[in-house]
C-alpha positions as CSV (number, residue, x, y, z in Angstrom):
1,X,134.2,101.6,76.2
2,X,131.0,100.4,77.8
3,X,129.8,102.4,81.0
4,X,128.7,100.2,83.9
5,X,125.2,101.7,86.0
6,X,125.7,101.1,89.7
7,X,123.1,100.7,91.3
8,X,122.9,101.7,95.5
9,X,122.7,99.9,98.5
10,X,120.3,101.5,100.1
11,X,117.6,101.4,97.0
12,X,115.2,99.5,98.4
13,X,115.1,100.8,101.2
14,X,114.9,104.6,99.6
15,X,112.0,103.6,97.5
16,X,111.2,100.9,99.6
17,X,106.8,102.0,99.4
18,X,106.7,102.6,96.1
19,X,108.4,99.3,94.9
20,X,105.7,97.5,97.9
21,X,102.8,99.2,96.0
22,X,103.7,98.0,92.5
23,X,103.9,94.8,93.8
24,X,100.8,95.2,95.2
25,X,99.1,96.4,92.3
26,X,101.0,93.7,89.9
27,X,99.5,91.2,92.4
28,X,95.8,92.5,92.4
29,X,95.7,92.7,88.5
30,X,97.4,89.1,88.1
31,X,94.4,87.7,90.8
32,X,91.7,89.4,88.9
33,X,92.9,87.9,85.7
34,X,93.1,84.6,86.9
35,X,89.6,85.4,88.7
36,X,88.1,86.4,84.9
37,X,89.9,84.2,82.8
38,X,88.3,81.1,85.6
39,X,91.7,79.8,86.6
40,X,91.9,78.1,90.1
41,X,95.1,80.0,92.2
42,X,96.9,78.2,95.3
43,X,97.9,80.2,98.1
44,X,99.1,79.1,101.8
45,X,96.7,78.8,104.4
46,X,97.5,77.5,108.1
47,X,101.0,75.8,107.0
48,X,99.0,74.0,104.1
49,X,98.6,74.6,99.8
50,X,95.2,75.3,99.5
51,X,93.8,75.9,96.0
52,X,91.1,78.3,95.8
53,X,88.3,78.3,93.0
54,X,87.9,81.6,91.2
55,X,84.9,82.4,92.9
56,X,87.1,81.9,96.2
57,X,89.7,84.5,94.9
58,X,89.7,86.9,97.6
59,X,90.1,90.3,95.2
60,X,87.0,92.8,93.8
61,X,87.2,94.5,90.7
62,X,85.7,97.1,93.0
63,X,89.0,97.7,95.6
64,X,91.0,100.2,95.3
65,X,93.2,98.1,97.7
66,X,94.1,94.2,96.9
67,X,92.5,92.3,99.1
68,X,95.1,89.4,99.6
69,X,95.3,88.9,103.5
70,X,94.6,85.1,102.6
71,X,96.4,85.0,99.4
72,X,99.9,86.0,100.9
């Protein structure tokens, strides 16, 4: 007999910060690879696709925070 998980409704919205800051953090590392590795990113800029160069991306290996205000 297999066992089905449930998960809740209100999950999200429970854990709602911590699931926003592992996005955040998945976000920040996935920028700075593609800022190492020298790969161009797109983002959405003033109703427009804009593709920034690597030296554009806006994230510091520095930050503690991800910098993506532009990149959202």
């Amino acid at each position: 007999m297999k066992r089905e998980s449930t998960i809740p409704e209100d999950l999200f919205v429970t854990h709602g910060k911590e699931v926003e800051e592992i996005f955040r953090r998945a976000v920040r590392q996935e920028l700075l690879k593609r800022k190492k590795l020298g790969y161009s990113i797109a983002t959405w800029k003033d109703g427009k696709v804009v593709v920034l160069k690597p030296e554009e991306i806006p994230v510091s290996e520095d930050d503690k925070e991800p910098n993506t205000k532009e990149v959202e």
